[in-house]
Steps between C-alpha positions, in 0.01 A plus 500: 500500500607801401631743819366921483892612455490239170190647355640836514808374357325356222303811425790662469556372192178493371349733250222530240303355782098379518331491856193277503241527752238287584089452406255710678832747660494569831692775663819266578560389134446873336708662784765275484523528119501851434784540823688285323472650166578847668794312650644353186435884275710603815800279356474590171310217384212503244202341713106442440201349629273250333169701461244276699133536424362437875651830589328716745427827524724500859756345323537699190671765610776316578516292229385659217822730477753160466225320248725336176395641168396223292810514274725420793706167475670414826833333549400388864217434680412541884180359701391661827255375756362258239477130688405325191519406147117499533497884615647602155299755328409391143744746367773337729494178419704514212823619731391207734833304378710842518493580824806598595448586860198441707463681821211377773414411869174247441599173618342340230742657223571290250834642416499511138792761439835413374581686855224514785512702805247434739444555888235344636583728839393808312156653557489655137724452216564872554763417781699295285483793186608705803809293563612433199463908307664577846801293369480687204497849610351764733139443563314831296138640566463376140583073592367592868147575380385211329720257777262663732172444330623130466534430879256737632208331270654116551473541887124667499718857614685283743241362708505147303659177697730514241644823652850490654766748652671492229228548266474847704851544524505509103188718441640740792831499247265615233317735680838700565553564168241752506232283308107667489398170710184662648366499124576134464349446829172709450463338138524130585401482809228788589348533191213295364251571211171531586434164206791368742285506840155401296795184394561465876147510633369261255761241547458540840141434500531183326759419704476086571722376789577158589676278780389655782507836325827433461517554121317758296441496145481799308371549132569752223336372210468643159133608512578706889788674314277614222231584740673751627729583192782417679887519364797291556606829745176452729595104537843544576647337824099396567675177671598754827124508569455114619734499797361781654194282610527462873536098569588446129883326436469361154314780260443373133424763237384370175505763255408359128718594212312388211165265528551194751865610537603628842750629641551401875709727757549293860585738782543262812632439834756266655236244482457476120791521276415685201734384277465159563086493441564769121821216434234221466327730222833606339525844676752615782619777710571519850439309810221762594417666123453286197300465232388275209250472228241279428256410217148405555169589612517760838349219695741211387762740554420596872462159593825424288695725742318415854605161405836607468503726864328211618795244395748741622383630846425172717248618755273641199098440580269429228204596757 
């Protein structure tokens, strides 16, 4: 496995290079590719990002500027915070073999790179990007921007379990560099849209909960997004919503992609390993985060998944 002083060695003597991020982009996966694009224009090098079509509007801003033209042909390609060969975009898959370096903290990465650096440890990829542009150079308001929106958003604004001292010991780093945090903080975190909260109160009122109460299922399908006209923006992060359910430590949020095709984000307690139930569907993550998809009717599909908590957590009741 590749070590954080390697990677930077290697970029070093990379140019003409293509950061991939991965389907649906959170805020760990665009922050950590456009600070490392800043990072690499800092040496010199000619850099880009692989436009992804699942941007959001909260992530735009700091992608957009480092988005490849379509003429560009890379010499070198770099993953971040993508686990999976499966979490290739459409438009990605083609560098799938060309990875040069893949950079990620999911214990479930598959390393596919011709290098991989990954640390498990980390509570967003965002601390390793941290690490390894530190190597590189001085840490600028332009890399420390983006590195904050990636581990502010991948540990809920530091309140996840994820969370650790030095996940606040890096974003303190970042905050010293005179970054406009409090923007990043009221945009993610203390802004909704009011299609957003009519999202929130609907899921919430079909909320179905399970062993004991133990477990709540959540649903976002297609027809309660175009009820309300909701955007990809409205539904982002709609998985934080689950665990907030006093008694609940397993939420399920089944959000459907495309007709009996649903996306499933497990937010769970030490009792339930997420990435073990989303592994037995093809998915991964983390030990409390993970996700997977599955294809079939919203019924099947629930049942598919308690199944899978049910196999996974020993003292689950059926009653």
């Amino acid at each position: 496995m590749t070590t954080v002083s390697q990677a930077a060695d290697l970029l070093r003597t990379f140019d003409r290079v293509l950061i991939l991020t991965h389907v649906r982009p959170d805020g760990d996966t665009v922050g950590c590719a456009a600070a490392l694009c800043a990072g690499l224009r800092r040496l010199g090098k000619t850099a880009f990002l692989l436009p992804n079509l699942d941007l959001t509007e909260s992530g735009a801003p700091y992608f957009l500027p480092y988005a490849a033209p379509a003429d560009f042909s890379p010499e070198r390609v770099v993953s971040v915070d993508i686990a999976a060969a499966g979490l290739f975009p459409e438009n990605a898959r083609p560098y799938l073999s060309r990875v040069d370096l893949a950079i990620d903290h999911h214990p479930s990465f598959e390393k596919f790179g011709k290098a991989n650096l990954l640390r498990t440890e980390a509570a967003a990829c965002g601390e390793i990007l941290y690490d390894v542009l530190a190597a590189l150079g001085p840490i600028t308001p332009e890399i420390a921007l983006p590195l904050y929106v990636a581990v502010s958003t991948d540990t809920g604004c530091f309140v996840y379990a994820n969370t650790t001292p030095r996940t606040h010991a890096v974003a303190a780093a970042l905050m010293n560099t005179g970054i406009d945090y409090q923007t990043v903080n009221k945009v993610f975190f203390r802004t909704k849209s009011r299609k957003r909260m009519q999202l929130e109160g609907a899921m919430m009122n079909d909320c179905l909960f399970y062993d004991r109460d133990r477990v709540a299922v959540l649903s976002v399908p297609l027809s309660l997004m175009a009820r309300f006209q909701a955007t990809e923006n409205d539904a982002e992060d709609l998985s934080a919503l689950g665990p907030q359910i006093e008694g609940v430590d397993c939420a399920v949020t089944m959000r459907e992609l495309r007709p009996d095709v649903w996306k499933l984000s497990l937010r769970t307690g030490p009792r339930v390993s997420a990435t073990e139930v989303c592994r037995r569907f093809g998915g991964g993550g983390h030990t409390a985060a993970a996700g997977c998809t599955i294809q079939a009717p919203w019924e099947e599909a629930k049942w598919q998944i308690l199944d899978a908590i049910a196999s996974v957590a020993p003292d689950f009741q059926s009653a």
